[in-house]
C-alpha positions as CSV (number, residue, x, y, z in Angstrom):
1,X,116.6,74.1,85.2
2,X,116.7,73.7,88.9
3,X,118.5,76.7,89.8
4,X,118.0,78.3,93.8
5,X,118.2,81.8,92.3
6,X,118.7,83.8,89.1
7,X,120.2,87.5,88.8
8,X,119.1,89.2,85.8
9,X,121.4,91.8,84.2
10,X,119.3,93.0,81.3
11,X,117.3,96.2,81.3
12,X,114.4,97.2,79.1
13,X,111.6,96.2,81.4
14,X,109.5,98.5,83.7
15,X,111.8,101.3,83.8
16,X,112.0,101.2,80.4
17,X,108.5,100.9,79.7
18,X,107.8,97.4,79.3
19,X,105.4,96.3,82.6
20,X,103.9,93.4,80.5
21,X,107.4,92.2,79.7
22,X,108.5,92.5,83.3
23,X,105.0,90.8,84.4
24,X,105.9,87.8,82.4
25,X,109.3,87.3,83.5
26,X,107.6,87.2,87.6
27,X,105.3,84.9,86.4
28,X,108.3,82.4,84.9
29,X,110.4,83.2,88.0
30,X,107.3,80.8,90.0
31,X,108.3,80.9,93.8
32,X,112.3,81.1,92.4
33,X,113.8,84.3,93.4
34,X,115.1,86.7,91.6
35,X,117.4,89.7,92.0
36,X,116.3,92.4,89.4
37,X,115.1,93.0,86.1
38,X,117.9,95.6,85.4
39,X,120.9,95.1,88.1
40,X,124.1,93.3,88.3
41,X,124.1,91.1,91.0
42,X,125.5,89.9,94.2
43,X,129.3,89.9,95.4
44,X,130.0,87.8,98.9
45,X,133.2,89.1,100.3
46,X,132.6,86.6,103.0
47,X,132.8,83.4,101.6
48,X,134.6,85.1,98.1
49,X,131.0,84.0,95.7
50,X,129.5,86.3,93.4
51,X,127.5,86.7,90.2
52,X,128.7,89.7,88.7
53,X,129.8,91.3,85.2
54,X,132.3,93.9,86.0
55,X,135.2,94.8,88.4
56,X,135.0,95.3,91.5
57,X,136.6,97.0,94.4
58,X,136.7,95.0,97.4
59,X,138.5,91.8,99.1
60,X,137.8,89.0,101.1
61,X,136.7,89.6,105.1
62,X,136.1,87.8,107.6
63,X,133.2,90.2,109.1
64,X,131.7,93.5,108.0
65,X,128.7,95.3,106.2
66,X,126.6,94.9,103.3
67,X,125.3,97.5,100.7
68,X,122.4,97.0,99.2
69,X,121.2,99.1,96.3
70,X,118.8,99.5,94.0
71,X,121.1,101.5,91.6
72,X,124.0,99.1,90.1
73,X,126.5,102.2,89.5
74,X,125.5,103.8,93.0
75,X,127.2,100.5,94.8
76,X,129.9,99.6,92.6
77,X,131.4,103.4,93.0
78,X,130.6,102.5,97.0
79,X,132.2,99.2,97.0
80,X,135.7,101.5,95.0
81,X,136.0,103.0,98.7
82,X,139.3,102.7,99.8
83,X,138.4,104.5,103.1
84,X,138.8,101.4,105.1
85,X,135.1,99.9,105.9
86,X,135.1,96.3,105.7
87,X,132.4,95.0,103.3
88,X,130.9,91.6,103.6
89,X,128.1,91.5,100.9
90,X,127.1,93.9,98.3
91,X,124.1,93.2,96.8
92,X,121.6,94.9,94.0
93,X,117.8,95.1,94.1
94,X,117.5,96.6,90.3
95,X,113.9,97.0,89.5
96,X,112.9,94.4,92.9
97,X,110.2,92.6,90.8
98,X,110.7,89.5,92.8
99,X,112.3,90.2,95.4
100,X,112.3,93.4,97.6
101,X,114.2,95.6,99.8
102,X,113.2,94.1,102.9
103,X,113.3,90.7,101.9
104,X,116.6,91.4,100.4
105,X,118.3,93.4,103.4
106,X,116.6,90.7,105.9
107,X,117.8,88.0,104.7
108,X,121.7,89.9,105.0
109,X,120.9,90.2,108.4
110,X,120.6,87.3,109.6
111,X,124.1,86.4,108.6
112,X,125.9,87.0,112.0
113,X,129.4,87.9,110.5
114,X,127.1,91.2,108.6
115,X,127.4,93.7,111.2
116,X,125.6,96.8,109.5
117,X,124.0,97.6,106.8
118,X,123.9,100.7,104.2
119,X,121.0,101.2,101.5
120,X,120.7,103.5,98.4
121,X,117.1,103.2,98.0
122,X,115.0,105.1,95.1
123,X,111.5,103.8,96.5
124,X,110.4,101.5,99.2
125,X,108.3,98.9,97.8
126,X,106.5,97.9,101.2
127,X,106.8,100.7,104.3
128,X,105.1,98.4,107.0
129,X,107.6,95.3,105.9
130,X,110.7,97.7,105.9
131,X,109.7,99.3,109.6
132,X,109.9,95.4,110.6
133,X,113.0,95.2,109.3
134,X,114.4,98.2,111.1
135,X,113.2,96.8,114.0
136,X,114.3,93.2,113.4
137,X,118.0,95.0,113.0
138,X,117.5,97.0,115.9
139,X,117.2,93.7,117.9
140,X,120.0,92.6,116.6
141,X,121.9,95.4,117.2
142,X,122.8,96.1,113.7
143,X,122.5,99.5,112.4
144,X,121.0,100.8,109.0
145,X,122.0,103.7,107.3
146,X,120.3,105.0,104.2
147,X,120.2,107.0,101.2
148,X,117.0,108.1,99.9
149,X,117.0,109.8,96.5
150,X,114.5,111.2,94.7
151,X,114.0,114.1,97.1
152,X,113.7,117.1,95.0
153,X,110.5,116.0,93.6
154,X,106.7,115.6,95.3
155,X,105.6,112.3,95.0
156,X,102.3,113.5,93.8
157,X,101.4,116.8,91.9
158,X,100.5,119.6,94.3
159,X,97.3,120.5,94.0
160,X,94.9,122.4,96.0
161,X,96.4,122.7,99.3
162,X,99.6,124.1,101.4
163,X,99.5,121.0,102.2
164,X,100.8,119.4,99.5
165,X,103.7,121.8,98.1
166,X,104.8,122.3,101.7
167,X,105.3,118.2,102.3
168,X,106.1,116.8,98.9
169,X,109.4,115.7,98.4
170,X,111.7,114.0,100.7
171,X,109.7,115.4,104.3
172,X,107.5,112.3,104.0
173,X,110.7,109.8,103.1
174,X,112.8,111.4,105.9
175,X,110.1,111.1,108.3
176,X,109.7,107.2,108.1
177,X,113.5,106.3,108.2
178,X,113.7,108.9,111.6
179,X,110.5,107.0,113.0
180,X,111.5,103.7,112.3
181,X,115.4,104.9,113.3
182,X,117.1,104.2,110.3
183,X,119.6,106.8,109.8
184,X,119.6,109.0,106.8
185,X,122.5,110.6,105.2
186,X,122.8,112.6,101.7
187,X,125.9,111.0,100.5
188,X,128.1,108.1,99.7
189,X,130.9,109.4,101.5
190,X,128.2,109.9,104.1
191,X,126.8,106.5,103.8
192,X,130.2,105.2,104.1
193,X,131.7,106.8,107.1
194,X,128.8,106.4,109.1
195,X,128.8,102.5,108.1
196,X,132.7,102.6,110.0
197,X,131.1,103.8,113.4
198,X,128.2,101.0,113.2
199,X,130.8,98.3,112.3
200,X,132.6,99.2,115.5
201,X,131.0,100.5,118.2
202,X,127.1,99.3,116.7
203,X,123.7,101.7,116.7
204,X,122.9,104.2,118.3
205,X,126.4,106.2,119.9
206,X,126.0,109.5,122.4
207,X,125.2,112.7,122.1
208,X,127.6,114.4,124.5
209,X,130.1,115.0,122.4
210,X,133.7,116.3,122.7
211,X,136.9,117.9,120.3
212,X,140.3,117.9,121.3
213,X,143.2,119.6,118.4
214,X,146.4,121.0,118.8
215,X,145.3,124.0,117.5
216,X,142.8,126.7,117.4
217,X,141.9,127.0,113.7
218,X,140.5,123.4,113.7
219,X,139.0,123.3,116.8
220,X,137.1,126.5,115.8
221,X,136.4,124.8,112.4
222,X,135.2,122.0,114.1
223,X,132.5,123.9,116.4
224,X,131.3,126.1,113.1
225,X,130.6,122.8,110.8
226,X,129.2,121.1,113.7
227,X,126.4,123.7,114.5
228,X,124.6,123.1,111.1
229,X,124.1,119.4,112.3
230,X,122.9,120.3,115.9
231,X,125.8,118.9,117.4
232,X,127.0,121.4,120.5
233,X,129.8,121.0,122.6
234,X,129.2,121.1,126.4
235,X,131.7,122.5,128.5
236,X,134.2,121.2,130.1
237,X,133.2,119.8,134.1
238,X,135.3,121.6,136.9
239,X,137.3,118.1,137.4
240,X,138.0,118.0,133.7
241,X,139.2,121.1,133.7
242,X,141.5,120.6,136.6
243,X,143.3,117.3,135.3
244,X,143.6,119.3,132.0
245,X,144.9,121.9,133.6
246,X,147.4,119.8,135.7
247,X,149.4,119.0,132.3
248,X,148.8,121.6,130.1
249,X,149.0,124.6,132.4
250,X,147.7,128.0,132.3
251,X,148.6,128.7,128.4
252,X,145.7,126.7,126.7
253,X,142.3,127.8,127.2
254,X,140.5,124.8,128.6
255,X,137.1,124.5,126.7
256,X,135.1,121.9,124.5
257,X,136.5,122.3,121.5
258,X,140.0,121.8,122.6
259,X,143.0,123.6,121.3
260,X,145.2,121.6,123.9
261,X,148.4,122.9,121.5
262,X,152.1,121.4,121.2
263,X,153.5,121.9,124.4
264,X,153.0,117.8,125.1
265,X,153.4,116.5,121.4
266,X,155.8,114.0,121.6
267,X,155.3,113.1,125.1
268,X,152.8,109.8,125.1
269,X,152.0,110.4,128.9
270,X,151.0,113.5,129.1
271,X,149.0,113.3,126.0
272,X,147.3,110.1,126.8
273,X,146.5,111.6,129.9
274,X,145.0,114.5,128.6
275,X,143.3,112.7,125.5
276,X,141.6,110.1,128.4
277,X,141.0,113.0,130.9
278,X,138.6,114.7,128.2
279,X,137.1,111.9,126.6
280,X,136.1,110.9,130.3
281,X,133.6,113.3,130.4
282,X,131.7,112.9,127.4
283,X,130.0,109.6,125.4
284,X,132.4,110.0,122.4
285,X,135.8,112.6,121.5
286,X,136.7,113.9,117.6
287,X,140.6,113.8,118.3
288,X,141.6,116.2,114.7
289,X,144.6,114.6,113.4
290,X,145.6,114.4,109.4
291,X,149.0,112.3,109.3
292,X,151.6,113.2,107.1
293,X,151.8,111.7,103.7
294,X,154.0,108.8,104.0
295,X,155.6,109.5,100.6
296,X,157.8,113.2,101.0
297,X,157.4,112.8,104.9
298,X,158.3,110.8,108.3
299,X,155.1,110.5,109.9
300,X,156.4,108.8,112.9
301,X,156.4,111.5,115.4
302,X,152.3,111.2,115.2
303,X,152.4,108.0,116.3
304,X,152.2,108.8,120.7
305,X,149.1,110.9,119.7
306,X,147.9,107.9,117.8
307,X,148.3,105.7,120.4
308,X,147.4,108.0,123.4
309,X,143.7,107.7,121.2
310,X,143.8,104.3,121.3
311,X,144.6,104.2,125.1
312,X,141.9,106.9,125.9
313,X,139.4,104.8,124.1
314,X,140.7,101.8,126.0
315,X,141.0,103.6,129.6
316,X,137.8,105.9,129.6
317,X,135.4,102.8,127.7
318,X,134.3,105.9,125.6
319,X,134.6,105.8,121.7
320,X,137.4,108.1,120.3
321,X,137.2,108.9,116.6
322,X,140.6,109.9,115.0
323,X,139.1,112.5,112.4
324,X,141.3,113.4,109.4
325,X,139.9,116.7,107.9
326,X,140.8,115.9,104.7
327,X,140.5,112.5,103.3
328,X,143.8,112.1,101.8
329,X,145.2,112.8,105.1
330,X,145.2,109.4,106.7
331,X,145.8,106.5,104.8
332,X,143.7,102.9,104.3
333,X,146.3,101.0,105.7
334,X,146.4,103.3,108.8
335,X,142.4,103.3,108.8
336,X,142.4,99.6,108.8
337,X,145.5,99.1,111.2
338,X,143.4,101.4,113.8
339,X,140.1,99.5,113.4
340,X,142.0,96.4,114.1
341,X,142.4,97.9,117.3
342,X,139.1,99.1,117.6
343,X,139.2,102.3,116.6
344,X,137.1,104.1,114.3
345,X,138.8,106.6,112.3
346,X,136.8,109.2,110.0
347,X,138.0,110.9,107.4
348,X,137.0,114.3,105.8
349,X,135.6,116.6,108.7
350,X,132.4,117.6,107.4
351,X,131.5,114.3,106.6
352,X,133.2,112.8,110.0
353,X,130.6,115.6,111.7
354,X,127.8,114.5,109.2
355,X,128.4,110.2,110.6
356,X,128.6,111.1,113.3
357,X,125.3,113.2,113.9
358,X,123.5,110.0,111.6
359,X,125.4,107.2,114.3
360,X,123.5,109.1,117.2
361,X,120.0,108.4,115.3
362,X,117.4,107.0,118.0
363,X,115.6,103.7,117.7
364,X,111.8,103.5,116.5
365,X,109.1,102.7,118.6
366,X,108.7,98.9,119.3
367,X,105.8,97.4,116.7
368,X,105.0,101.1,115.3
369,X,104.2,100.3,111.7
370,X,102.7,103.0,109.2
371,X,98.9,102.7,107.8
372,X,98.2,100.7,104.8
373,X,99.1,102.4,101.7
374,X,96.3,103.2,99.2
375,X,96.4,103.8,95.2
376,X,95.5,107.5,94.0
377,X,92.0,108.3,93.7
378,X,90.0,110.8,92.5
379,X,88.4,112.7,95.0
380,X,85.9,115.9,95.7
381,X,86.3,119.0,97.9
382,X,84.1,119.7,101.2
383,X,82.7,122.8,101.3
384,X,84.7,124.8,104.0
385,X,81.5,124.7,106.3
386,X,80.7,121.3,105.6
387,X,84.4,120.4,106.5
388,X,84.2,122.5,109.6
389,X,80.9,119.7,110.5
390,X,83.4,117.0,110.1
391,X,86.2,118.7,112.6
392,X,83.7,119.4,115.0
393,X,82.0,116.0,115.2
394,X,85.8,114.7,115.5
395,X,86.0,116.9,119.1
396,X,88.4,120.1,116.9
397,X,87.1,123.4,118.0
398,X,85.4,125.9,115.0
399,X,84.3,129.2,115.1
400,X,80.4,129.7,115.5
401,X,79.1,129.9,112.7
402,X,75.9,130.3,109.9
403,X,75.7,129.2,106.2
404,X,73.8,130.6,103.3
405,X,73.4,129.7,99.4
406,X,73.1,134.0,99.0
407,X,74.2,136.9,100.9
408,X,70.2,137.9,101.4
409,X,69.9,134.5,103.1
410,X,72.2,135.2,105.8
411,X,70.9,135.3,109.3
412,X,73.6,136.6,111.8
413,X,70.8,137.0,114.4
414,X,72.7,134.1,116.5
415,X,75.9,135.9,115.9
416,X,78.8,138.4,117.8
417,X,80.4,140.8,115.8
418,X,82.8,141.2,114.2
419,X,82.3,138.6,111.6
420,X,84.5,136.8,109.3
421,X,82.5,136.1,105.5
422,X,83.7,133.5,102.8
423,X,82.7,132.4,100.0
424,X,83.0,128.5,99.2
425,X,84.1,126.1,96.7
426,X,87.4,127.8,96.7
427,X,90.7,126.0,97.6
428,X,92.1,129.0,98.0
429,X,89.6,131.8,99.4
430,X,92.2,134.7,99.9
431,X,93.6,134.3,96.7
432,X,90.3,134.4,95.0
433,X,89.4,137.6,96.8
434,X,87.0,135.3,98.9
435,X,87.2,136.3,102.3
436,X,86.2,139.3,104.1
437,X,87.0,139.8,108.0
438,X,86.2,142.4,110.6
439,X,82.6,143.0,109.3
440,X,80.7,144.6,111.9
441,X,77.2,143.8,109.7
442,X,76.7,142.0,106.4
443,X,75.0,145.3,105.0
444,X,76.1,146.7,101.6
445,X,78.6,143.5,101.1
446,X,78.9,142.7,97.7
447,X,78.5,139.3,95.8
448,X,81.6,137.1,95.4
449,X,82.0,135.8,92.0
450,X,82.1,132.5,91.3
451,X,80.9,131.4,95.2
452,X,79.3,128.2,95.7
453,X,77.4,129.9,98.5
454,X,78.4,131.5,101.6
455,X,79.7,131.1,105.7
456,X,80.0,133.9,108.0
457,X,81.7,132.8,111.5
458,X,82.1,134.7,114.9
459,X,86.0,136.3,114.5
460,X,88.2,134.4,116.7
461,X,89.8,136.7,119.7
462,X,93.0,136.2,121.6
463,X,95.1,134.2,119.3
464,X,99.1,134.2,119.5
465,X,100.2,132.1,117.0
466,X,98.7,130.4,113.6
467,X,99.8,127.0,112.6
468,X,99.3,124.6,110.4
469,X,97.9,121.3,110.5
470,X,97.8,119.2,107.0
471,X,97.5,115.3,106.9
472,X,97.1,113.8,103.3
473,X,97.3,110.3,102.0
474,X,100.6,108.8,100.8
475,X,101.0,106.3,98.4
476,X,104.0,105.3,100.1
477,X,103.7,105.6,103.6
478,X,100.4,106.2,104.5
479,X,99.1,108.7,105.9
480,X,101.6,111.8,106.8
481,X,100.9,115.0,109.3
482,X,102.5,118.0,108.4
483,X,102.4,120.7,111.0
484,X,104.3,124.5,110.6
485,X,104.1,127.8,110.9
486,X,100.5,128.9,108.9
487,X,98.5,131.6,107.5
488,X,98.4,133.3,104.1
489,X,102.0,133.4,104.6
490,X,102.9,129.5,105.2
491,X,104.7,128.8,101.6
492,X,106.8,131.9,102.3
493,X,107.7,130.8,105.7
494,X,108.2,127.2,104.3
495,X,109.1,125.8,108.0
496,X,107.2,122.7,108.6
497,X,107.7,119.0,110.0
498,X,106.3,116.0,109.3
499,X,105.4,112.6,111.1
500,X,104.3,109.4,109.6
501,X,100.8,108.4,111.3
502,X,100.0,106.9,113.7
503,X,101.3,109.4,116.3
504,X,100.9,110.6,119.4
505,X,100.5,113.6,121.4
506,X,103.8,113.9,122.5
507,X,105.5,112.7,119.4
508,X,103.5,115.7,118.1
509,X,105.2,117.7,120.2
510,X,108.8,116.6,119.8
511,X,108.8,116.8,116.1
512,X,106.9,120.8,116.5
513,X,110.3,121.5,118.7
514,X,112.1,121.1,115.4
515,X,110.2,123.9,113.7
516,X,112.9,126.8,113.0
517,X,110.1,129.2,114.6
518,X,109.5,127.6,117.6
519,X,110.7,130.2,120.0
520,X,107.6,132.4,118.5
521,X,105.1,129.4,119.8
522,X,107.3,129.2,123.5
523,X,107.3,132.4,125.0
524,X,110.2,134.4,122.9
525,X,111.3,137.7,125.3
526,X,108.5,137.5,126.9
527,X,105.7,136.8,124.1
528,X,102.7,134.7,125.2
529,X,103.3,131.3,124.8
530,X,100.8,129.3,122.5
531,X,99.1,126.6,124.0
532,X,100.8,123.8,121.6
533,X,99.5,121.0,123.7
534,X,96.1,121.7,122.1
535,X,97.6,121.8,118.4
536,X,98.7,117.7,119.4
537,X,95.5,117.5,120.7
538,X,93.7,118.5,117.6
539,X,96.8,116.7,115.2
540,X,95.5,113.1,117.3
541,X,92.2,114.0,116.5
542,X,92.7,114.7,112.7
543,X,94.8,111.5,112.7
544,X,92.1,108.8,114.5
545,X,90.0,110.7,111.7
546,X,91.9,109.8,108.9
547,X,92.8,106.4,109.7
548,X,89.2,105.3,110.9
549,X,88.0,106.7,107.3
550,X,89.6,104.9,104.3
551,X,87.4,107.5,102.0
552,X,89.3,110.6,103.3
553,X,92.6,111.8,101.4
554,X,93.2,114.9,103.0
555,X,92.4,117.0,105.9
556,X,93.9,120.7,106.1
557,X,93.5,123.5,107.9
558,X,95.3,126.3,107.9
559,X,95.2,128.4,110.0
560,X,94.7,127.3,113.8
561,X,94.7,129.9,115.4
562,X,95.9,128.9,118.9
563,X,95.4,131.0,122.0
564,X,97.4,131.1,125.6
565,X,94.5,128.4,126.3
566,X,92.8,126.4,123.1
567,X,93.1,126.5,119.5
568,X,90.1,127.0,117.5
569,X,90.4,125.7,112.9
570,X,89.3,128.8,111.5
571,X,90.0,127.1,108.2
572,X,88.9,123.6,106.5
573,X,89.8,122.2,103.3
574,X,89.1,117.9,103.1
575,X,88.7,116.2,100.0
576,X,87.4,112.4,100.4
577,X,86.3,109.8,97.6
């Protein structure tokens, strides 16, 4: 027929089972593109063109962002928002049989009135193509903010290691977007409000952050639903404090939060000079301020605090955020009135605290793209001693050690006491009743049932901590390292992090700071400090493995026990094709 494009609306393809059906309609589509199987279109606020089959919320602009999604209902409940944000496209990916998410979000881009864009994304079709296009964005100095669902569930069945059960869900998912630094947020409102502070002031805001209220309940509700975000509040500078105090006087505690009370509502001079003197000090201020409702009240006498915001934005070059800590407490036509004057206001507190913390997300790493992907395969299991030859041909440090198809065939004669015994061909040796440590011989030691054979090692001394160190092939992303607290106790403990490979030493590093237990690995009153340089150290090494060796699907070991000095694998489990 000719046509540039086609949307198709109908469902019953892939997700409903059909792949041949959905293989036939690609192969009709030629080089045409298509949006879909199974989604309901496009809408183009800027130009006011769409191909769509149902209401929708929005109106014509002359700039703002777009939404792409590849749920229908997820965007069309976005694009009912009447919290102010100016959309310019909004746009459905559906089943993306033609056309994917990066091609899709790209090609938004490189509109220049589309100043940001928001995704709702249940699976990413091509990581190293969507880590371009975070980049690409970047450059352009266009944010992206995301919602990733499908969280709750491992992408792949946990099997035989920590590994798996520890790292399945959304820890491999969150881990790209941070990497790549596309924000992430958990919800619509979320998506929405952080979409506001990238339409305005663009990616990437500060972290020294400020809270000014006229009154001590919200500025002490602001500093407890802040602290679950990692958002602190540093304290006021001794010059600060003096201009404060120069208007406000001695009643008012002077501190970050702010309770600056009433004393100088009214008064647009002394408020804008207080509002500027604070924000002065910090990259961005959350001035707390939920206008009356315009239809039982007179909201005018909030008006000098409105515009003493306004003027401290203006003044200081600093962004202020207006923050209504309930949604219903501002107002679209306010919302939009302020933006006009290029001011982001936020509304609901949490959620204000929650765009906020996702606006301050850093950029990825210039031309860092993740591994190829690779189907699932069916793989075997090292023996523990023959996955311990691997690690220490790859330069990782194992216990000395002997092997043995018996117990009679044994021979410790090379040996230290005390020794640690094993039997292998289990996943799980402690489980299985497969381990036996602190032997001073081997005499009187009883078969293990169901051992493939046997290992005895040379106990490691001297160890402080025990981590864990799990890399695994994703059929999404890659390859993904997982490092956390270890031992027989790691699922309990459940604190872990994760990195998309490649990485380096000192991205190792940053990520470990994360781990709710740190203290316990840096010295905590007074303990030894574990020497978590050579835990990056052996996580590169694991990594080059991995990536050099397409046939390898996972490397764990857990523990490592890691000394003041060193870190020796005391455990091995690597299946390969």
């Amino acid at each position: 027929m000719g046509a540039g494009g086609a949307i198709c609306f109908a469902s019953g393809w892939t997700e409903a089972g059909e792949p041949g059906l959905q293989d036939k309609l690609v192969a009709a589509a030629g080089g045409m593109p298509i949006l879909g199987p199974n989604c309901y279109g496009v809408i183009n606020y800027l130009d006011g063109a769409l191909l769509w089959p149902d209401q929708h919320g929005g109106i014509r602009v002359d700039k703002g962002v777009a939404l792409v999604s590849q749920s229908s209902n997820i965007v069309i409940n976005m694009g009912m928002q009447a919290r102010g944000l100016p959309i310019a496209y909004v746009a459905c990916l559906g089943n993306a049989a033609v056309v994917g998410l990066a091609e899709l979000t790209g090609a938004l881009l490189d509109d220049p009135r589309v100043t940001a864009v928001g995704l709702y994304i249940e699976g990413i079709d091509d990581a190293p193509a969507f880590a371009a296009l975070a980049e690409k964005a970047r450059a352009m100095g266009k944010g992206v903010v995301a919602i990733k669902s499908g969280k709750t569930e491992s992408s792949r069945t946990a099997a035989a290691s920590h590994t798996a059960s520890l790292a399945g869900g959304g820890a491999a998912s969150s881990a790209f977007l941070r990497q790549i630094g596309v924000a992430e947020v958990n919800t619509p409102s979320e998506l929405i409000e952080t979409l506001k502070i990238l339409h305005v002031h663009g990616p990437q805001i500060g972290t020294r952050i400020c809270s000014l209220s006229c009154s001590g309940g919200e500025a002490g509700l602001v500093a407890d639903l802040a602290a679950p975000y990692g958002i602190d509040f540093p304290p006021v500078p001794q010059a600060t404090h003096d201009r404060l105090f120069a208007v406000l006087g001695e009643i008012p505690t002077i501190s970050n939060p702010l309770d600056y009370h009433t004393f100088i509502w009214g008064d647009g001079p002394k408020t804008t000079e207080v509002f500027s003197a604070m924000l002065d000090a910090y990259d961005a201020g959350i001035y707390i301020i939920d206008t009356p409702r315009v239809d039982r009240c007179d909201p005018s006498s909030y008006q000098p605090a409105l515009d003493a915001i306004v003027a401290a934005q203006k003044v200081t070059g600093k962004i202020a955020f207006p923050v209504a800590s309930m949604v219903e407490n501002f107002g679209e036509a306010r919302v939009k009135a302020m933006m006009d004057q290029g001011i982001c206001t936020l509304l609901g507190l949490e959620t204000a605290i929650a765009a906020i913390k996702a606006a301050q997300t850093l950029p990825g790493l210039p031309g860092w793209r993740p591994a190829a992907a690779l189907p699932p395969r069916e793989t075997t299991m090292l023996t523990e001693a023959e996955g311990k030859a691997m690690l220490a041909k790859a330069g990782v440090a194992v216990p000395k050690s002997v092997t043995g198809a018996t117990l009679a065939g044994l021979d410790t004669t090379g040996l230290t006491a005390p020794y640690a015994l094993k039997g292998l061909g289990f996943a799980h040796k402690t489980e299985a009743g497969a381990v036996r440590l602190g032997l001073t011989s081997l005499a009187g030691q009883a078969e293990m049932a169901g051992a493939a054979g046997y290992l005895v090692e040379e106990m490691v001394t001297g160890a402080v901590a025990e981590v864990l160190l799990g890399l695994r092939r994703d059929p999404v992303y890659g390859v993904t390292l997982t490092l956390g607290m270890g031992g027989v106790t790691a699922e309990v403990l459940a604190d872990t992090v994760t990195l998309v490979l490649p990485a380096t030493e000192a991205e190792v590093l940053e990520v470990a700071r994360r781990l709710r237990l740190w203290p316990l690995l840096d010295g905590y009153r007074g303990r030894p400090k574990a020497d978590m340089g050579a835990i990056a150290d052996v996580a590169v090494r694991l990594g080059a493995l991995m990536l050099a060796d397409e046939s390898l699907e996972e490397i764990e070991i857990n523990p490592v026990l890691v000394r003041q000095q060193g870190a020796v694998a005391v455990d091995a489990l690597i299946r390969r094709v």
